[in-house]
N, CA, C and O atoms as a GROMACS GRO file, in nm:
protein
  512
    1UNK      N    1  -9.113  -5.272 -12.906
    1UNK     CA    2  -9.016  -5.274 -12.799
    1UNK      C    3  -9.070  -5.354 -12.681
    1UNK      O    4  -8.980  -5.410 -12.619
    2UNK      N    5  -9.182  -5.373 -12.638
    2UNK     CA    6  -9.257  -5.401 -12.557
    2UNK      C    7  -9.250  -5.582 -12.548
    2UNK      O    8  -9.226  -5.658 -12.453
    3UNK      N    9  -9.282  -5.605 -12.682
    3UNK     CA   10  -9.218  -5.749 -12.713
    3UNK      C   11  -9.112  -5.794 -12.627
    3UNK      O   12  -9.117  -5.865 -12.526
    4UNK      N   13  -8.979  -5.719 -12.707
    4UNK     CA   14  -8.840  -5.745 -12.674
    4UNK      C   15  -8.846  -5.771 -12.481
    4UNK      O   16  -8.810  -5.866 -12.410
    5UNK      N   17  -8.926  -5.597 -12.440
    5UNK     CA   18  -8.888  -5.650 -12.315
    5UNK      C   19  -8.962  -5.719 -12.175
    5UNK      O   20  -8.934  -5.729 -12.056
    6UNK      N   21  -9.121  -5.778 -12.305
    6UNK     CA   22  -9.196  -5.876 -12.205
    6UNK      C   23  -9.305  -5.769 -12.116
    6UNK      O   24  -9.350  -5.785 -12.002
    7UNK      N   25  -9.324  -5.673 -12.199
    7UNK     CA   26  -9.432  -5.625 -12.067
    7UNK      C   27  -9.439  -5.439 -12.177
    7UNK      O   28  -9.357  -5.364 -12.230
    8UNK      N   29  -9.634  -5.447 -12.151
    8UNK     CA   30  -9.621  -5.318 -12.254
    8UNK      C   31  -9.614  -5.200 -12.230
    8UNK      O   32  -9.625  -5.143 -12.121
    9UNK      N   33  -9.589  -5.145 -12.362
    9UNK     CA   34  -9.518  -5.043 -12.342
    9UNK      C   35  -9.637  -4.922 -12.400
    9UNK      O   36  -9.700  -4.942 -12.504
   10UNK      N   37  -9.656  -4.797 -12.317
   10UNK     CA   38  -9.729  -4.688 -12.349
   10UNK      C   39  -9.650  -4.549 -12.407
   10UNK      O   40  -9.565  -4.490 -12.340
   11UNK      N   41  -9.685  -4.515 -12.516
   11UNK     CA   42  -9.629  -4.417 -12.607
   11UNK      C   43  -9.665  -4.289 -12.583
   11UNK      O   44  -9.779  -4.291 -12.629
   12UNK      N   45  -9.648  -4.185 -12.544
   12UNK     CA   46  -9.721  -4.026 -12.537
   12UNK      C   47  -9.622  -3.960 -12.619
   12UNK      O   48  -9.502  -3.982 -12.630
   13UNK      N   49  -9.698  -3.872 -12.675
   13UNK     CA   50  -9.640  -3.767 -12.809
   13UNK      C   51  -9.625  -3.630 -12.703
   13UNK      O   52  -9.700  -3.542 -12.661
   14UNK      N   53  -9.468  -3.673 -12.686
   14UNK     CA   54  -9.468  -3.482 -12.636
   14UNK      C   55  -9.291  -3.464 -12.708
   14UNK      O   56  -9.179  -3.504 -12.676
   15UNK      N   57  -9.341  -3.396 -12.796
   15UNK     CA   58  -9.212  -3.361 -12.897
   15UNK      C   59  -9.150  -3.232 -12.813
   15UNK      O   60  -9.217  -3.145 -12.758
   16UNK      N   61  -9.009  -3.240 -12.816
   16UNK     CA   62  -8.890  -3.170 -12.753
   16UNK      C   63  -8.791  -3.149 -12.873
   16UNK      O   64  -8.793  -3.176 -12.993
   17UNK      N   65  -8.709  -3.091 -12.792
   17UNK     CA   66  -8.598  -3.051 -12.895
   17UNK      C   67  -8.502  -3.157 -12.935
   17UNK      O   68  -8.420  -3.141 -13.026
   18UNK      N   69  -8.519  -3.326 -12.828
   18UNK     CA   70  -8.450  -3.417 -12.861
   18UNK      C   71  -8.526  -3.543 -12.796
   18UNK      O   72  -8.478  -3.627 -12.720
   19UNK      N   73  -8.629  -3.536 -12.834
   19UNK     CA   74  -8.725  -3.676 -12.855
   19UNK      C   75  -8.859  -3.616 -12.886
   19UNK      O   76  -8.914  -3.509 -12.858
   20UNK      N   77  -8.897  -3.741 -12.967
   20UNK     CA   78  -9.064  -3.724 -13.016
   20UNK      C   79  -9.139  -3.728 -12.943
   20UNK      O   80  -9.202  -3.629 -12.907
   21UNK      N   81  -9.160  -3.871 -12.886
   21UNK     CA   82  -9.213  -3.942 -12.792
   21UNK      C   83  -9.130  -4.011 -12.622
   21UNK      O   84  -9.010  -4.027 -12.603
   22UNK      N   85  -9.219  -4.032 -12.547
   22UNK     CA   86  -9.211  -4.084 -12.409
   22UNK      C   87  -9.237  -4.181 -12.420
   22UNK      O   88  -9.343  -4.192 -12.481
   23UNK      N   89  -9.178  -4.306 -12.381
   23UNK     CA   90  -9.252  -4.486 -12.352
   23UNK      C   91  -9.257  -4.435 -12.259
   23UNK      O   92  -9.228  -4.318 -12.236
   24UNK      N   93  -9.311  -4.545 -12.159
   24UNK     CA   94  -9.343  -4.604 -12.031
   24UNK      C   95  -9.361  -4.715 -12.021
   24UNK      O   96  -9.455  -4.758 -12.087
   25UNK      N   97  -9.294  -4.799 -11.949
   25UNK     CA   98  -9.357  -4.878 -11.910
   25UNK      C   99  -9.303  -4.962 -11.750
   25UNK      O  100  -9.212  -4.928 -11.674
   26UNK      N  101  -9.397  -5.075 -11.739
   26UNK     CA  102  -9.354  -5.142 -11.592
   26UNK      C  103  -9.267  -5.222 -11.570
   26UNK      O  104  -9.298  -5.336 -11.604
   27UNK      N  105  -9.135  -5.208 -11.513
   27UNK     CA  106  -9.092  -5.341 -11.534
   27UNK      C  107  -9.021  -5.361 -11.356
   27UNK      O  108  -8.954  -5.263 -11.324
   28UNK      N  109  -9.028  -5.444 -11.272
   28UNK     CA  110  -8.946  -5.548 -11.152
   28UNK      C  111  -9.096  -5.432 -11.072
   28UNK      O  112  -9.053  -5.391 -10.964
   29UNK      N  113  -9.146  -5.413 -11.081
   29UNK     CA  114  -9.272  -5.296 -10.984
   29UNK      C  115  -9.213  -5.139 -11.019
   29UNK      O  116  -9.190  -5.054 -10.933
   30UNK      N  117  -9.198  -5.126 -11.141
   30UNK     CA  118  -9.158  -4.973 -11.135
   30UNK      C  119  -9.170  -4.895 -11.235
   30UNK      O  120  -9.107  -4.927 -11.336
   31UNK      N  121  -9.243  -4.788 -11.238
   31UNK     CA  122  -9.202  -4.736 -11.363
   31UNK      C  123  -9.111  -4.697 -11.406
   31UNK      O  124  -9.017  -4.669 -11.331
   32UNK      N  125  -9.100  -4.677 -11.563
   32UNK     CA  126  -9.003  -4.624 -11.658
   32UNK      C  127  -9.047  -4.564 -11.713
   32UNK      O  128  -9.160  -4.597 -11.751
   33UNK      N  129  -8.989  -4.425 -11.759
   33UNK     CA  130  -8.964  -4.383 -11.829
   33UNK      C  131  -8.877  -4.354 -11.960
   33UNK      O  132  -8.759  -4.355 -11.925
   34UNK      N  133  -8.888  -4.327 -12.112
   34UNK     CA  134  -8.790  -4.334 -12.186
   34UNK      C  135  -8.769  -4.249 -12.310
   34UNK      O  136  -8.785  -4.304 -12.419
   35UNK      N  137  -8.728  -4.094 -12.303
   35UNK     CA  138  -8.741  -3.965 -12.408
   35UNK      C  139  -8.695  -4.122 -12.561
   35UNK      O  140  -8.602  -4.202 -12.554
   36UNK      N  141  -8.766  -4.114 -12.637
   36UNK     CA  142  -8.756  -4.166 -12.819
   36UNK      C  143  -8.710  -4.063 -12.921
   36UNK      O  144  -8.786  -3.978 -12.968
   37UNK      N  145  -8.645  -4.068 -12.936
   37UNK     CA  146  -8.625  -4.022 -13.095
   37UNK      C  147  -8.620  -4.079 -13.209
   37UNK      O  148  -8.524  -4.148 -13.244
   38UNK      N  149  -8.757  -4.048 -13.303
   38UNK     CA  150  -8.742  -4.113 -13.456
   38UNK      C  151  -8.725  -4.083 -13.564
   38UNK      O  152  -8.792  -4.001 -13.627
   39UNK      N  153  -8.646  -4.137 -13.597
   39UNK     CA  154  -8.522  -4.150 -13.724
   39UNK      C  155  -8.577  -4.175 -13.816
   39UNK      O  156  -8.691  -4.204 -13.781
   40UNK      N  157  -8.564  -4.185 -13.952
   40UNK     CA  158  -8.608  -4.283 -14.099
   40UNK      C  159  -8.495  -4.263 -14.205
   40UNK      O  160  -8.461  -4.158 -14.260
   41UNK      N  161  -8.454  -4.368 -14.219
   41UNK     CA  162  -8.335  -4.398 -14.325
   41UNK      C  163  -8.422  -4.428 -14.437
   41UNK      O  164  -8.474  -4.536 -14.468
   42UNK      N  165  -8.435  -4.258 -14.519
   42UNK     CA  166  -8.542  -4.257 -14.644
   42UNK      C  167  -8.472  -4.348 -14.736
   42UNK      O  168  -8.360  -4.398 -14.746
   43UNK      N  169  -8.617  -4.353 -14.818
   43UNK     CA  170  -8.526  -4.471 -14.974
   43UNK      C  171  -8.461  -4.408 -15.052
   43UNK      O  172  -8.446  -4.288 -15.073
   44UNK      N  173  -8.417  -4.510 -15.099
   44UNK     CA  174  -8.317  -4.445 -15.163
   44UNK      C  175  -8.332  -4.376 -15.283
   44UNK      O  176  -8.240  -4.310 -15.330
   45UNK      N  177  -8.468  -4.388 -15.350
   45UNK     CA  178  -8.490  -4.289 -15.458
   45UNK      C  179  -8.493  -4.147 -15.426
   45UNK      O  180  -8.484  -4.071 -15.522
   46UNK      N  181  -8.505  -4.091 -15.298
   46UNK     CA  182  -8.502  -3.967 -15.302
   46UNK      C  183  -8.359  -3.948 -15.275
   46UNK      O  184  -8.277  -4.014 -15.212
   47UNK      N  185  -8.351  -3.802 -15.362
   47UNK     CA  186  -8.205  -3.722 -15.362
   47UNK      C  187  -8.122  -3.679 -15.200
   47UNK      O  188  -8.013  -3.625 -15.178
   48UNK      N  189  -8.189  -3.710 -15.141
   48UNK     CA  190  -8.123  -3.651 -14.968
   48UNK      C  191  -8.102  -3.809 -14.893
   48UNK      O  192  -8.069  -3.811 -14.774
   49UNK      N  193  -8.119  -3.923 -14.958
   49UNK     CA  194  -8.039  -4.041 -14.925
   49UNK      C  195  -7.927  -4.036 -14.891
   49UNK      O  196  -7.841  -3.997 -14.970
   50UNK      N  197  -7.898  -4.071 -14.769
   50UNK     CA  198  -7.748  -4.125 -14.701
   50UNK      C  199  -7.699  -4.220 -14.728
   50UNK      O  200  -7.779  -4.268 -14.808
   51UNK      N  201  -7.598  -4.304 -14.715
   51UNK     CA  202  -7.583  -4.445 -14.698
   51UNK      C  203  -7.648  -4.430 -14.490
   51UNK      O  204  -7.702  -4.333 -14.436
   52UNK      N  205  -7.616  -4.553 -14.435
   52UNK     CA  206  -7.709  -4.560 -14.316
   52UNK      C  207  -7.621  -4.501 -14.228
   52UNK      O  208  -7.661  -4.431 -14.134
   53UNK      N  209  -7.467  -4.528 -14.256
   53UNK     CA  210  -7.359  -4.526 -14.181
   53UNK      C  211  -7.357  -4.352 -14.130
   53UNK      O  212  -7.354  -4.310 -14.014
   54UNK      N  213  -7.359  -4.272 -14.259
   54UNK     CA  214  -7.370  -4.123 -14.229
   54UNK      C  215  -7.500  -4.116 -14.138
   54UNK      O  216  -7.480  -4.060 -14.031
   55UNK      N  217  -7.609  -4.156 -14.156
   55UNK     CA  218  -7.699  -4.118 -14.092
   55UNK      C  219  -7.678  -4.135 -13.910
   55UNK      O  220  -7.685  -4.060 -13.813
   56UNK      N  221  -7.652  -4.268 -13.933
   56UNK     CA  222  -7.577  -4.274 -13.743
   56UNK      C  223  -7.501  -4.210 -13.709
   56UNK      O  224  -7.509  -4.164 -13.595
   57UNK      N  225  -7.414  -4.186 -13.777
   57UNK     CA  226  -7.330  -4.053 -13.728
   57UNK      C  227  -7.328  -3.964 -13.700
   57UNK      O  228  -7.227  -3.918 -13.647
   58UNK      N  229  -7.490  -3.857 -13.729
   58UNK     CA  230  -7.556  -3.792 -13.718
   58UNK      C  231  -7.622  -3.749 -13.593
   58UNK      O  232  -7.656  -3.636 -13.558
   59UNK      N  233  -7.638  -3.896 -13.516
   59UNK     CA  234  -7.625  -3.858 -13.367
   59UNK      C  235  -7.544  -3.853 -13.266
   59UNK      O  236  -7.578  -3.887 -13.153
   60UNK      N  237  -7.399  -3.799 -13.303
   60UNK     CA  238  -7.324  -3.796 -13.229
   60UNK      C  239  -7.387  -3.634 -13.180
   60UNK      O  240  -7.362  -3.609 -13.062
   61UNK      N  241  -7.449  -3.544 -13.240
   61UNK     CA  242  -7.514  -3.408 -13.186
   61UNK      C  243  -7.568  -3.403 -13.053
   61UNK      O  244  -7.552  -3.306 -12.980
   62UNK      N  245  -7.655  -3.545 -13.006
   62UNK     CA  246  -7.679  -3.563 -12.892
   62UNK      C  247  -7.563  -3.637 -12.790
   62UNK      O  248  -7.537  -3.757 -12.786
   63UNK      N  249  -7.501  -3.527 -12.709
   63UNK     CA  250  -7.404  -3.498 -12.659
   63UNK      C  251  -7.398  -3.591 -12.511
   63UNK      O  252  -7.300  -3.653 -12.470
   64UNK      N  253  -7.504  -3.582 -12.460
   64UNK     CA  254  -7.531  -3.592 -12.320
   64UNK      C  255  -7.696  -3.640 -12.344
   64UNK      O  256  -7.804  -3.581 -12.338
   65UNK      N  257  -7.656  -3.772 -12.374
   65UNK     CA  258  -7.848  -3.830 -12.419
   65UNK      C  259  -7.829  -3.960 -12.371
   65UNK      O  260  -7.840  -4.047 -12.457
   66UNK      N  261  -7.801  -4.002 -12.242
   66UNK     CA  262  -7.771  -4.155 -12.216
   66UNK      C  263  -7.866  -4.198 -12.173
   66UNK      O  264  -7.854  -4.312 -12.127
   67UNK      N  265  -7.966  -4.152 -12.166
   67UNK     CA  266  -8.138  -4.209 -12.177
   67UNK      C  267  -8.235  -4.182 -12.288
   67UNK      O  268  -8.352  -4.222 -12.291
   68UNK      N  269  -8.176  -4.110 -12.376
   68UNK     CA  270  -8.216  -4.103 -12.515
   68UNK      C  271  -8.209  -4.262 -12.563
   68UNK      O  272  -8.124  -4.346 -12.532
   69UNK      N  273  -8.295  -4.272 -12.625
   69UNK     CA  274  -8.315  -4.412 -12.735
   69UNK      C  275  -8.396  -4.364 -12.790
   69UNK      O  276  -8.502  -4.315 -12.750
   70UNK      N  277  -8.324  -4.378 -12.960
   70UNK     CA  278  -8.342  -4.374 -13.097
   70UNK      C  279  -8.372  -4.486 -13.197
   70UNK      O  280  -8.285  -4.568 -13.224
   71UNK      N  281  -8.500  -4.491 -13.255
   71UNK     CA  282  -8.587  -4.571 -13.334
   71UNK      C  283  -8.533  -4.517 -13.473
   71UNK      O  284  -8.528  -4.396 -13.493
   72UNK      N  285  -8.487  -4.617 -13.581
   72UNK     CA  286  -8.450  -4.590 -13.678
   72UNK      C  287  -8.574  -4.678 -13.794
   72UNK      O  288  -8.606  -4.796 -13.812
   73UNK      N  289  -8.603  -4.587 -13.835
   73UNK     CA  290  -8.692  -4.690 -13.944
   73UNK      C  291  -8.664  -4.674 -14.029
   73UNK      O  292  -8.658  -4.563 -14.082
   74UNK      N  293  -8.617  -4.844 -14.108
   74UNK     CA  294  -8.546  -4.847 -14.244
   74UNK      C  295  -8.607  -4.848 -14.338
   74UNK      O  296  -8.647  -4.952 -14.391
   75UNK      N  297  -8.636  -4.684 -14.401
   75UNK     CA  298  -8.773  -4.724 -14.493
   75UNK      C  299  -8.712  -4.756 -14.637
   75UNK      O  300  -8.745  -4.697 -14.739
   76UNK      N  301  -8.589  -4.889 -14.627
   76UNK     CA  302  -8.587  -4.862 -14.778
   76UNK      C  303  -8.570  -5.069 -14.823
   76UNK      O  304  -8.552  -5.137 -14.722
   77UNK      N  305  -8.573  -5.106 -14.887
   77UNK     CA  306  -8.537  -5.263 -14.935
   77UNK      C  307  -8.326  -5.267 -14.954
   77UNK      O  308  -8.264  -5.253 -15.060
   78UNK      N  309  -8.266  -5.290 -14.808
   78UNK     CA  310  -8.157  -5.339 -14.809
   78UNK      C  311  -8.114  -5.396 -14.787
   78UNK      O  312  -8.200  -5.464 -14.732
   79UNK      N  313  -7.990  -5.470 -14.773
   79UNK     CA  314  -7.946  -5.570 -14.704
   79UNK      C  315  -7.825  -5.471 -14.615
   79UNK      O  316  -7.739  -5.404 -14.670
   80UNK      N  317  -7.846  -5.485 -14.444
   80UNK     CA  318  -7.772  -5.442 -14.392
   80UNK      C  319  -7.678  -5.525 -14.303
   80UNK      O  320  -7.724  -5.612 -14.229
   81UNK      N  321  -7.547  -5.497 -14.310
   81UNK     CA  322  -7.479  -5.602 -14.187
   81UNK      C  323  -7.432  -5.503 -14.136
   81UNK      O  324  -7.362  -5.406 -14.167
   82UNK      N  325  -7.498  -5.556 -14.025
   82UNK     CA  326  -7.473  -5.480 -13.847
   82UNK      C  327  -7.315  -5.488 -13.809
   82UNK      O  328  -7.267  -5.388 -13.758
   83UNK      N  329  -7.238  -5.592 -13.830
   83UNK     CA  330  -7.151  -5.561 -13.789
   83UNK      C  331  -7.052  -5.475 -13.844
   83UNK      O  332  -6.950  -5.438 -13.786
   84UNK      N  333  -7.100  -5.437 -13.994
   84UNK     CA  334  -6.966  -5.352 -14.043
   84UNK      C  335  -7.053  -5.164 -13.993
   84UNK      O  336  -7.023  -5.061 -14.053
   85UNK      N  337  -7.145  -5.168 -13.886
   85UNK     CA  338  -7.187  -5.017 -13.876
   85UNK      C  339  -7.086  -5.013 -13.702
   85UNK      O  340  -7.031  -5.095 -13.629
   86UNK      N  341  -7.104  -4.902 -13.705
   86UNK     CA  342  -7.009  -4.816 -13.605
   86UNK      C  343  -7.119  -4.736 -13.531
   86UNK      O  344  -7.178  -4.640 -13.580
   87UNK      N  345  -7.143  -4.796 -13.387
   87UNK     CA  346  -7.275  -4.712 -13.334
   87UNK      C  347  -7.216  -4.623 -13.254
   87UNK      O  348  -7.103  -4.632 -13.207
   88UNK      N  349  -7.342  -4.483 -13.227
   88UNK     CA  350  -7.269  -4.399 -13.116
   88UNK      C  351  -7.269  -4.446 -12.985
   88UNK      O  352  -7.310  -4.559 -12.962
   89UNK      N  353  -7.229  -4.374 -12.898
   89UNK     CA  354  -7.173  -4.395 -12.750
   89UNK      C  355  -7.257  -4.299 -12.703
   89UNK      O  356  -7.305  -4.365 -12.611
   90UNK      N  357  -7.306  -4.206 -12.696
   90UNK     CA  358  -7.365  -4.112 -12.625
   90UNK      C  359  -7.522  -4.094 -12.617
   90UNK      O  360  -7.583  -3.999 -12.568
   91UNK      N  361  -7.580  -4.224 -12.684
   91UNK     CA  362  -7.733  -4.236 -12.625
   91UNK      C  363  -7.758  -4.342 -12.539
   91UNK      O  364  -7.672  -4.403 -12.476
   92UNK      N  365  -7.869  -4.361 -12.537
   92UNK     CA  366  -7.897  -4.448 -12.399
   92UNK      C  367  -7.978  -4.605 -12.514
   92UNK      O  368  -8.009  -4.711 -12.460
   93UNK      N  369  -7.992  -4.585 -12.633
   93UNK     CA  370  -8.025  -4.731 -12.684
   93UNK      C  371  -8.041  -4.730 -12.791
   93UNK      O  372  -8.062  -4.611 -12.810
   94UNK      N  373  -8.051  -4.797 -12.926
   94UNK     CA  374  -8.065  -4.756 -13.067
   94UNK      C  375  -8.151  -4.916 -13.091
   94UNK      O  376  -8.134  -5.017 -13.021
   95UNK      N  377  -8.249  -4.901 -13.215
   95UNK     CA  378  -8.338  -4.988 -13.258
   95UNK      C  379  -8.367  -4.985 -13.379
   95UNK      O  380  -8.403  -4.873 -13.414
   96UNK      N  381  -8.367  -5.095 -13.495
   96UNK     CA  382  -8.385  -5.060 -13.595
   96UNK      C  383  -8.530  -5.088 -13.626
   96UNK      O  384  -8.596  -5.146 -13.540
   97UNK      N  385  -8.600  -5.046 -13.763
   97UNK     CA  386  -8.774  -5.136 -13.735
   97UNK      C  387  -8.793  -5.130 -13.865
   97UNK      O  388  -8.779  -5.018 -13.912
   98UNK      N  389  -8.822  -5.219 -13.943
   98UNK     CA  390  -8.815  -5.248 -14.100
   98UNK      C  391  -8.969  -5.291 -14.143
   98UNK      O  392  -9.048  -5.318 -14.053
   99UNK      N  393  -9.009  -5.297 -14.276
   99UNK     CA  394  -9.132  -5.368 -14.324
   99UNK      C  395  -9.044  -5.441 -14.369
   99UNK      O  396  -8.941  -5.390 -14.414
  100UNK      N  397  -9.062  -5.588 -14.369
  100UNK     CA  398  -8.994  -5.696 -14.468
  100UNK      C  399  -9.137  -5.765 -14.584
  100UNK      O  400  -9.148  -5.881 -14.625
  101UNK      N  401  -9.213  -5.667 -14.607
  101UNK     CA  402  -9.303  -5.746 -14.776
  101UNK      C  403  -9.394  -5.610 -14.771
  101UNK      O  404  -9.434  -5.542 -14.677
  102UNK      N  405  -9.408  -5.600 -14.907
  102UNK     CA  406  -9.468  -5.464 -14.985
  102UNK      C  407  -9.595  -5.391 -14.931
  102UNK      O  408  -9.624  -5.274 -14.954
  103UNK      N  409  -9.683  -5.503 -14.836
  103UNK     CA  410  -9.808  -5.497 -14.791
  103UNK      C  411  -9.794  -5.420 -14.686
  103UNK      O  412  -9.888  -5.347 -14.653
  104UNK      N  413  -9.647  -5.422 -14.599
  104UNK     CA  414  -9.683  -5.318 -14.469
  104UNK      C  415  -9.735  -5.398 -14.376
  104UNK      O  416  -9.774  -5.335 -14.278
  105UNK      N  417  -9.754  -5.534 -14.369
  105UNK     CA  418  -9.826  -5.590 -14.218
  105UNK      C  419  -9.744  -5.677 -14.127
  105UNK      O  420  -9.778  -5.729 -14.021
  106UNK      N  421  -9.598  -5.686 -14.205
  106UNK     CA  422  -9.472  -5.772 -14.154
  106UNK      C  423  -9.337  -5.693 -14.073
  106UNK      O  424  -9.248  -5.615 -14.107
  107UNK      N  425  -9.356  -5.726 -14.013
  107UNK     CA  426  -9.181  -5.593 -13.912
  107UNK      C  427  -9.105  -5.658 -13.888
  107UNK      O  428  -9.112  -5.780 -13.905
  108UNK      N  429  -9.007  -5.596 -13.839
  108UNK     CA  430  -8.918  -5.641 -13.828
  108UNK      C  431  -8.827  -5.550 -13.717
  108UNK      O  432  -8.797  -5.436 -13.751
  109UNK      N  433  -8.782  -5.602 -13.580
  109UNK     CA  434  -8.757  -5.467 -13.509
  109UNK      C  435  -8.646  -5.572 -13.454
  109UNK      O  436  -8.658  -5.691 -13.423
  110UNK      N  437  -8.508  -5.465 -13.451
  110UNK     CA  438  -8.397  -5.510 -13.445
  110UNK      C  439  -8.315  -5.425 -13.306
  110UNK      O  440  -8.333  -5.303 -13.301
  111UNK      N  441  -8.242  -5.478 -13.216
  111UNK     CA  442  -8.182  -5.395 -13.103
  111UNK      C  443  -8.225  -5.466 -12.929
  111UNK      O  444  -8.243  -5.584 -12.898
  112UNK      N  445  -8.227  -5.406 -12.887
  112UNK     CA  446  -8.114  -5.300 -12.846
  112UNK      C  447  -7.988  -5.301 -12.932
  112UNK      O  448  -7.909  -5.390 -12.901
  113UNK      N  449  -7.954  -5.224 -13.032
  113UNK     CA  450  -7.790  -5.266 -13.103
  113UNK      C  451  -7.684  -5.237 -12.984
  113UNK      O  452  -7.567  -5.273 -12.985
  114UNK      N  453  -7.761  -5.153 -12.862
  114UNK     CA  454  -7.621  -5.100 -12.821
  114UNK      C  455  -7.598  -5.201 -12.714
  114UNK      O  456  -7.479  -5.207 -12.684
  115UNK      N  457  -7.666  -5.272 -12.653
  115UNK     CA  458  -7.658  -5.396 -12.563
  115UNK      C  459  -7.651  -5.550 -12.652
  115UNK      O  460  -7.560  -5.631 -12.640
  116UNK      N  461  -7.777  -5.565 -12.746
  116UNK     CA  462  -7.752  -5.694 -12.805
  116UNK      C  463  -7.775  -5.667 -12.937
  116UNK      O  464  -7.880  -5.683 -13.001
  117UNK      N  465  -7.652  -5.617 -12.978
  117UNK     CA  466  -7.655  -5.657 -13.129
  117UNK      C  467  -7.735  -5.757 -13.181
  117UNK      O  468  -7.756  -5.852 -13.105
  118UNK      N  469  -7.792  -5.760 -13.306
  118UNK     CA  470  -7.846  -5.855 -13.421
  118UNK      C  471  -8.004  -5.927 -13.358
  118UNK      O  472  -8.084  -5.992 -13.425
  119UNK      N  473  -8.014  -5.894 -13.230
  119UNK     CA  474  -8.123  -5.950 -13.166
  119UNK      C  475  -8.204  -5.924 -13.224
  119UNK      O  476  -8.212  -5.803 -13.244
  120UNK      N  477  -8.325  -6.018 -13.295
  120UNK     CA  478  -8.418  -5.924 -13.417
  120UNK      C  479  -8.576  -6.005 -13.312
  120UNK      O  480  -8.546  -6.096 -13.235
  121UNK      N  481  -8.716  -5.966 -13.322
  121UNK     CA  482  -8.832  -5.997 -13.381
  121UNK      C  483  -8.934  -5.964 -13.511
  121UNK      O  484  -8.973  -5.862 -13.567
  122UNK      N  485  -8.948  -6.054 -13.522
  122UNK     CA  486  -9.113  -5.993 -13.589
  122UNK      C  487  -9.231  -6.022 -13.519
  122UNK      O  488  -9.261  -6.090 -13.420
  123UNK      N  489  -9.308  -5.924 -13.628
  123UNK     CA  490  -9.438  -5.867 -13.556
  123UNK      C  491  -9.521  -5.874 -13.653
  123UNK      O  492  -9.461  -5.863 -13.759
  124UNK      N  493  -9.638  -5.889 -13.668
  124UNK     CA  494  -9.756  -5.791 -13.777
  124UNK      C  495  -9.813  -5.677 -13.706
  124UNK      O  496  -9.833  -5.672 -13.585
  125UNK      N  497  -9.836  -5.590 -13.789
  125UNK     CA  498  -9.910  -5.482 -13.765
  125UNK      C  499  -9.957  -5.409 -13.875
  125UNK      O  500  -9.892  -5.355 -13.965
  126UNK      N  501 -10.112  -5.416 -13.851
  126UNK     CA  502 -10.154  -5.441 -13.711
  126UNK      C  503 -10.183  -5.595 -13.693
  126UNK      O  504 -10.203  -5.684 -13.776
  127UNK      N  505 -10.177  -5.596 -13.523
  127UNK     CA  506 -10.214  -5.714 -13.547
  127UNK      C  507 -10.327  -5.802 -13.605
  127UNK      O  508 -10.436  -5.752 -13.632
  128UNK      N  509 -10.301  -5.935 -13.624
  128UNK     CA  510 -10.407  -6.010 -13.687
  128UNK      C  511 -10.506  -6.045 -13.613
  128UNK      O  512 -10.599  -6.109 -13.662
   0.00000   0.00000   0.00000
């Protein structure tokens, strides 16, 4: 994420009833703050597979989360088009984050969907 928004970003693990993690980071002289919630769109060999579409839908539960942003990691080999998904309205940002090759050292992190659709980077990690 830090990439995307030019300046890094610090992670703390304090799990709640509706985020995992806290970013932080600096941005115009200020801090930020940002409650995460992470997602994983399992593969599809296991039996509790969604298609992705149910799974987003899933956060319509967070009712009142407009600073909530949700990390979705696509842990499976698909081809997804963004424009035929239907995102919610009631968080504060959604991100997708993919491996694109078997090794695990290639990403792929997609979003803000709810500001700029299809906006993608890659990354290695770790880095080289």
């Amino acid at each position: 994420m830090g990439c995307r928004l030019g300046v890094k970003v610090w992670f703390a693990q304090v799990e709640r009833q509706d985020y995992d993690i806290i970013a932080a980071y600096e941005m115009n002289g200020e801090m930020n703050f940002a409650p995460v919630q992470l997602k994983e769109w399992v593969p599809d060999i296991l039996r509790s597979s969604q298609p992705l579409q149910v799974e987003l839908d899933k956060l319509g539960k967070y009712a009142d989360s407009s600073n909530l942003v949700v990390v979705f990691h696509l842990n499976r080999r698909a081809n997804v088009i963004l424009s035929e998904l239907t995102y919610p309205s009631t968080i504060g940002g959604l991100w997708f984050l993919g491996c694109t090759e078997p090794a695990q050292n290639h990403w792929t992190l997609i979003g803000d969907l709810l500001k700029e659709p299809g906006l993608a980077s890659d990354f290695t990690y770790p880095e080289d």
